[in-house]
C-alpha positions in Angstrom: -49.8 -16.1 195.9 -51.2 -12.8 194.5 -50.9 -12.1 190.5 -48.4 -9.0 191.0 -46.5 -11.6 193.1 -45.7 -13.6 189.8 -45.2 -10.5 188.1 -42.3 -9.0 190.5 -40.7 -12.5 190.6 -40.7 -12.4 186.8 -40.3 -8.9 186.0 -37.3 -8.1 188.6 -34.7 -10.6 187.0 -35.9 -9.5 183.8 -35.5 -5.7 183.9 -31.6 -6.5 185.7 -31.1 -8.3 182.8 -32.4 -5.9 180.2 -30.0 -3.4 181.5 -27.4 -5.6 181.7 -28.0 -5.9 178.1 -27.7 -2.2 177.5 -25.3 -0.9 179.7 -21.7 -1.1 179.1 -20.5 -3.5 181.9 -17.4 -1.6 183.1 -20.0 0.8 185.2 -20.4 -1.4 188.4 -20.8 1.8 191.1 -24.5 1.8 191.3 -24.3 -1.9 191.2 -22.6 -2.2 194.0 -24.7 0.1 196.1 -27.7 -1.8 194.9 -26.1 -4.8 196.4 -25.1 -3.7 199.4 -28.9 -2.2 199.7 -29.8 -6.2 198.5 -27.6 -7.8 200.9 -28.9 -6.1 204.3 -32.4 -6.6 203.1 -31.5 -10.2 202.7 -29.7 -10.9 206.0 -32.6 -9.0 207.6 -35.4 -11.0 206.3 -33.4 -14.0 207.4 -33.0 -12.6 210.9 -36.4 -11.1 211.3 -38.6 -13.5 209.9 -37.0 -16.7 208.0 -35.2 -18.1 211.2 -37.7 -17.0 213.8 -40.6 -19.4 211.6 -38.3 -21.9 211.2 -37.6 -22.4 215.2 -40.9 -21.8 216.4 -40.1 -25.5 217.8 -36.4 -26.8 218.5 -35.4 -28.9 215.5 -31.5 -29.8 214.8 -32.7 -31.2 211.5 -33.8 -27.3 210.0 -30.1 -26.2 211.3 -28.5 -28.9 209.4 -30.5 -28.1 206.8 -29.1 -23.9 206.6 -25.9 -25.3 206.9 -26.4 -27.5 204.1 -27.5 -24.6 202.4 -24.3 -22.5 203.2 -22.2 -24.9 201.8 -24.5 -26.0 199.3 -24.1 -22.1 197.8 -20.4 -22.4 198.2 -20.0 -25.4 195.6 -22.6 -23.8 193.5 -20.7 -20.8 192.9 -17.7 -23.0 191.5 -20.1 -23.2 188.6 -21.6 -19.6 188.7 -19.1 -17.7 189.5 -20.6 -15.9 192.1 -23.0 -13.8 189.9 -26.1 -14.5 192.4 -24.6 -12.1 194.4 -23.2 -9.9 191.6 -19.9 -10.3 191.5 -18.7 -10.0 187.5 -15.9 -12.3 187.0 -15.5 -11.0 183.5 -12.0 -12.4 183.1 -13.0 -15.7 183.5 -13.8 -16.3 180.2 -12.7 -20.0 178.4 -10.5 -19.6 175.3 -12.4 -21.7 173.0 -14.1 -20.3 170.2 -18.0 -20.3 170.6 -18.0 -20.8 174.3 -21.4 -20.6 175.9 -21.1 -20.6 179.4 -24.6 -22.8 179.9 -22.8 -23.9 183.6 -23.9 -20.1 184.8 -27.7 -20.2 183.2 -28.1 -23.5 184.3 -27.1 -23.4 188.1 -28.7 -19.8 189.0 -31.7 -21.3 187.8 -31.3 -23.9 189.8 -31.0 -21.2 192.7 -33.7 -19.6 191.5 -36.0 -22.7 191.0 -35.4 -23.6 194.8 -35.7 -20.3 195.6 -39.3 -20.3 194.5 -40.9 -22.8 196.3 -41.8 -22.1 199.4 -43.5 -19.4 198.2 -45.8 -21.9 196.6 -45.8 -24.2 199.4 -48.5 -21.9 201.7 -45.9 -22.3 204.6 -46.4 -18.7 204.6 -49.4 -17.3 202.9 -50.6 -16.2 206.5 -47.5 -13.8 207.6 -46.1 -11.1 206.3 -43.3 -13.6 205.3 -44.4 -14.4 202.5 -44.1 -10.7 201.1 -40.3 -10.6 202.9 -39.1 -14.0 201.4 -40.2 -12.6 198.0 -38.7 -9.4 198.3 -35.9 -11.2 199.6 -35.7 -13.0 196.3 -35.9 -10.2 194.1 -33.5 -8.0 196.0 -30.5 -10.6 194.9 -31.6 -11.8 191.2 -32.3 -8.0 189.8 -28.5 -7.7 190.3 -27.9 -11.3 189.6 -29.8 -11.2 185.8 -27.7 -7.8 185.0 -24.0 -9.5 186.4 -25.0 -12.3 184.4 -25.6 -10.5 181.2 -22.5 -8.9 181.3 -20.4 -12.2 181.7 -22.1 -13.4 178.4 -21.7 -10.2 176.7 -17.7 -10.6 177.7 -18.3 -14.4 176.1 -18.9 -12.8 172.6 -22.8 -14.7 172.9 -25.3 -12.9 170.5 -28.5 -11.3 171.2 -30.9 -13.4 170.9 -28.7 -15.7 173.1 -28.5 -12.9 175.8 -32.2 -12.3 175.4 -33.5 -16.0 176.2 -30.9 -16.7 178.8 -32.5 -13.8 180.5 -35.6 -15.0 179.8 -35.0 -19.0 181.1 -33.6 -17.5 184.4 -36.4 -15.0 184.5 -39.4 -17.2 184.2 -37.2 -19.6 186.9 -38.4 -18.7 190.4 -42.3 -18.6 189.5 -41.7 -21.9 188.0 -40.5 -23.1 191.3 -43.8 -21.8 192.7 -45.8 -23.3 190.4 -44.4 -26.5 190.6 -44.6 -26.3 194.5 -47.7 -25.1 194.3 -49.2 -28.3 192.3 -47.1 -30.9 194.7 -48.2 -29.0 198.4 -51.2 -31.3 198.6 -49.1 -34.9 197.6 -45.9 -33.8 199.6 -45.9 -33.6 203.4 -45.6 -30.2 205.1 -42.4 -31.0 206.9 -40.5 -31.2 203.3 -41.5 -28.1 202.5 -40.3 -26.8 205.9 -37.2 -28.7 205.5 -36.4 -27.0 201.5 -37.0 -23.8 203.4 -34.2 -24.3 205.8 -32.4 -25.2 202.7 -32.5 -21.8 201.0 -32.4 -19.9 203.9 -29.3 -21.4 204.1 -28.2 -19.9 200.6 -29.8 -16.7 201.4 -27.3 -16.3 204.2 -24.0 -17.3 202.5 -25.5 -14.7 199.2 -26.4 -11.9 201.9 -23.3 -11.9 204.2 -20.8 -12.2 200.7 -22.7 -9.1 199.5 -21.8 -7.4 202.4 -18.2 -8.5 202.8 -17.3 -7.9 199.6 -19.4 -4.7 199.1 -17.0 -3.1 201.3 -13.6 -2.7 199.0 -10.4 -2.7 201.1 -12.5 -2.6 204.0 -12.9 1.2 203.4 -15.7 3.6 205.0 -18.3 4.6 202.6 -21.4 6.6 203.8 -23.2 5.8 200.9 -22.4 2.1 200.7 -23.3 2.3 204.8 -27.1 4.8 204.1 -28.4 1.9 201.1 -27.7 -0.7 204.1 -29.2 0.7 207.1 -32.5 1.3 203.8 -32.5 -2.4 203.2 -32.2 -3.0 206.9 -35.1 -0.3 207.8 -37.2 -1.5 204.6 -37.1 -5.1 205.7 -38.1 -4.5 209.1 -41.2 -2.6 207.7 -42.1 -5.9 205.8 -41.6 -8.3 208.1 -43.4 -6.5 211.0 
């Protein structure tokens, strides 16, 4: 990977965050066109690229593995609450005293972690996928780090709290490419081809709930529908 690579992957989550940390978290309207933006570039990468390099050769084991993904994503969000694709469950909120949700830092950094990589792997330092995938990744945890923020800043947490929760899921996808990175000559190809299939899997349960629930009471909005068809037109430009 190229150094502005790492510095995207790190600085994405990290500015989300920041203005998490400033904003007032009852203003969600430009969130929510930046998701649904996030989620068409997301499912689009998938489509265009992800897939298509995954099944250059029939395996049922690399569809197993997206579904295990899907599903996978599902139980995760039991313990995130859905903020890797936004959503701000700000009610949700325990009524103990002193309550620091670590269950949200700690599995979006797992997401994040995994999402890394295979982006450290070289599965795909010859394609433009690499430069999709990591878009991909960015797309989802800018809005991810500022949803997060705004849950802790419901949970009473102080600022320097805030501050190194956003940095630990920050620094969490370039150390899944680091780490990938130092085990691609010890580990056989195939796993890495395998974890792939694994968070592609994840990438399409966190695109396609962007997208359903980006559209409230299943109402028409041209604005909502323009920052689609611009994450659909931008990741066809990337992939290509």
């Amino acid at each position: 990977m190229k150094w502005w690579m790492y510095i995207l992957l790190i600085g994405f989550p990290l500015i989300g965050g920041l203005i998490g940390f400033y904003t007032n978290i009852q203003k969600q309207n430009q969130l929510k066109i930046l998701l649904s933006f996030a989620g068409a570039y997301l499912l689009s990468v998938v489509l265009f690229h992800l897939i298509p390099h995954l099944y250059t050769e029939f395996n049922v084991v690399s569809g197993i593995l997206i579904l295990s993904g899907f599903f996978f994503q599902v139980y995760l969000e039991k313990f995130s609450r859905g903020v890797e694709h936004g959503h701000l469950h700000i009610h949700q909120q325990s009524s103990k005293s002193n309550y620091i949700p670590y269950e949200i830092l700690i599995s979006l950094s797992l997401h994040s972690f995994m999402e890394g990589m295979p982006l450290g792997s070289g599965l795909l330092e010859n394609s433009n996928g690499q430069l999709s995938f990591l878009f991909g990744i960015v797309s989802h945890e800018m809005p991810a780090a500022f949803a997060m923020v705004s849950i802790l800043k419901a949970a009473k947490l102080s600022n320097s709290k805030l501050l190194l929760f956003v940095v630990v899921y920050s620094s969490m996808s370039t150390t899944g490419v680091v780490m990938s990175s130092l085990l691609k000559d010890s580990v056989p190809h195939s796993m890495f081809e395998y974890l792939m299939a694994f968070v592609v899997g994840t990438f399409l349960h966190i695109a396609t709930t962007i997208l359903f629930e980006s559209s409230e009471n299943h109402k028409f909005n041209m604005v909502k529908v323009l920052a689609m068809l611009a994450g659909i037109g931008l990741a066809a430009l990337v992939s290509l």
